[in-house]
C-alpha positions in Angstrom: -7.3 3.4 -19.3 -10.9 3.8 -17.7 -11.2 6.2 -14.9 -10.7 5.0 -11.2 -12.7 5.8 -8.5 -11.7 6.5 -4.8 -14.1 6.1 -1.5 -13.2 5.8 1.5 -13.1 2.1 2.7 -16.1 0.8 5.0 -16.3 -2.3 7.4 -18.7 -3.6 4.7 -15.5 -3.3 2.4 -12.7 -5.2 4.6 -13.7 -9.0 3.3 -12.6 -7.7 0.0 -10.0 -6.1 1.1 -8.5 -9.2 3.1 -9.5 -11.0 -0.1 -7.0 -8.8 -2.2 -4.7 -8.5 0.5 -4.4 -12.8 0.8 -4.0 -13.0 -3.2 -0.9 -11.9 -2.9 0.4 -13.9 0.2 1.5 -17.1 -2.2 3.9 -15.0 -4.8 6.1 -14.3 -1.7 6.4 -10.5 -3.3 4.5 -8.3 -1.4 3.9 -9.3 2.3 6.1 -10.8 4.9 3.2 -12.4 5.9 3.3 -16.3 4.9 0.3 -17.9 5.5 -3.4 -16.1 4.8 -4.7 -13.4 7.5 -8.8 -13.4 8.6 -10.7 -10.6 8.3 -11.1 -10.9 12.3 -6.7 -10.1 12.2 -7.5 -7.2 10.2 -9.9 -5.3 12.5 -7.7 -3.4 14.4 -5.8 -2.3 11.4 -8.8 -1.2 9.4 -9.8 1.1 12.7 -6.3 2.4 12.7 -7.6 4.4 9.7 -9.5 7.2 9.2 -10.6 9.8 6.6 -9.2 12.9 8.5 -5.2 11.6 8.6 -4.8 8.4 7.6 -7.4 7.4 5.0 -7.9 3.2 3.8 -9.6 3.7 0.0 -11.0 1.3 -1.9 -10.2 1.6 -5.7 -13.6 1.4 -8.2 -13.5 0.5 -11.7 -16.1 2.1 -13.5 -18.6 -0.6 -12.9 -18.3 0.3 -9.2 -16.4 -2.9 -8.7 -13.7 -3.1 -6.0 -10.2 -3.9 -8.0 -8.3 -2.9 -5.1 -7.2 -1.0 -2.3 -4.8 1.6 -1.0 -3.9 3.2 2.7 -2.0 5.8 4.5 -0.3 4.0 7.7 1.4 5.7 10.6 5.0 5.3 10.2 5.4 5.4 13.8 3.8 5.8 16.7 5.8 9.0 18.1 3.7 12.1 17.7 7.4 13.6 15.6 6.5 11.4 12.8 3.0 12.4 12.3 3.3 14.4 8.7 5.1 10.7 7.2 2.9 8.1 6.2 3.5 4.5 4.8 1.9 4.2 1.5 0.4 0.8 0.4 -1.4 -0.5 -2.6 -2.9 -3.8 -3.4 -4.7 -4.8 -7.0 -7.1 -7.7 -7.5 -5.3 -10.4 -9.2 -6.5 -9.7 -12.3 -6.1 -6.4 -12.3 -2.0 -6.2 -11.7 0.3 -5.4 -14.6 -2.3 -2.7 -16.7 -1.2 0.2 -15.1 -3.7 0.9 -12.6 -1.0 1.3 -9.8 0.8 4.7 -11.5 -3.2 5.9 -11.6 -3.3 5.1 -7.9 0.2 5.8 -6.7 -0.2 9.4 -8.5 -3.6 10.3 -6.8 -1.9 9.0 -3.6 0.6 12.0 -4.4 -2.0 14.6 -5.5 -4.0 14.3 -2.5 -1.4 13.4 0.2 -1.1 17.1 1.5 -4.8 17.2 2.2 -4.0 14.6 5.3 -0.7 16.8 6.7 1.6 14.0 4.6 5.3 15.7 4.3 6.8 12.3 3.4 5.5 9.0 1.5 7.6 6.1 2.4 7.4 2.8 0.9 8.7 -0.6 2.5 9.3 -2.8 -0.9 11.1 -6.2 -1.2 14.4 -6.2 -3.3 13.0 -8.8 -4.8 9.7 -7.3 -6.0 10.6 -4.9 -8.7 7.6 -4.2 -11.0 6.6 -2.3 -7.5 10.3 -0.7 -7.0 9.9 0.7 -10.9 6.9 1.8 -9.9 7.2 4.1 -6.7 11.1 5.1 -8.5 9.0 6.3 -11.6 7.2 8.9 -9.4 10.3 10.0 -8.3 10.5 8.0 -4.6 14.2 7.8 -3.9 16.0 4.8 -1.5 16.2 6.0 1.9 17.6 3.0 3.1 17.8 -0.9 3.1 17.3 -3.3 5.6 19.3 -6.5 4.2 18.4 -10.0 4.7 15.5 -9.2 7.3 13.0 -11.5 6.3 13.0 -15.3 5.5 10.4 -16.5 2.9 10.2 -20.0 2.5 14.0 -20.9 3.6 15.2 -17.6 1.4 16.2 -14.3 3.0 15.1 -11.4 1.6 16.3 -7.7 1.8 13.7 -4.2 2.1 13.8 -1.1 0.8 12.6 2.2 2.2 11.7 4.5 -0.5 10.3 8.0 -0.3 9.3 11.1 -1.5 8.8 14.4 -0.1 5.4 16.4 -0.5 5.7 19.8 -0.9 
């Protein structure tokens, strides 16, 4: 496996990252969203981020090439809910399914205390479960399920909350 690089994401960085984000749009597996999002959409978002508490990386191969991306969201709004954080990750289509995500997901882990993170959550369809082995592998547990809350293409589909505690 070659060795992954993390920087922090720039606004040079977001076409790519919408890029990645929209290749995954189609397989109905990863986003509720249905149809593909501009980068224009994905401005707010991107300055929701910071590298002090809620850091957006981009992932490097060792060419320097962007093969994906991975971000710290606020869970919630309410100050209370300030040491939990939404973990997401998002490959380049040809980059899915070699294992990269267990290199990201652990340094995601590692480094999550550096940022005040007591809790990782993940929000994962049912239906997607390459991701559901992955976050159970490192240990993420089900806190909870939210059935039938999203329809994609005529078909409802369930979420899970999964999460781990940092300590």
């Amino acid at each position: 496996m070659e060795k992954l690089k993390f920087r922090n994401a720039e606004l040079a960085d977001l076409n790519k990252i919408v890029a990645i984000y929209n290749s995954t749009i189609a397989s109905r597996m990863v986003t509720a969203d249905m149809e593909e999002v501009s980068v224009e959409s994905k401005l707010k978002w991107f300055e929701e981020h910071n590298p002090q508490t809620r850091p957006l990386w981009v992932v490097e191969d060792e060419q320097s090439q962007i093969i994906g991306w991975v971000s710290f969201s606020s869970f919630h709004e309410r100050a209370a809910y300030n040491g939990t954080v939404e973990v997401s990750i998002y490959l380049d289509e040809a980059c899915r399914g070699k294992g990269y995500g267990k290199t990201i997901l652990q340094y995601c882990i590692d480094n999550a205390g550096k940022f005040g993170v007591k809790n990782l959550v993940a929000l994962i369809f049912l239906h997607n479960e390459p991701s559901l082995k992955l976050f159970r592998h490192f240990g993420f547990e089900d806190w909870g399920s939210l059935p039938n809350v999203a329809i994609l293409d005529g078909v409802e589909r369930s979420l899970k909350i999964l999460g781990k505690r940092i300590d």
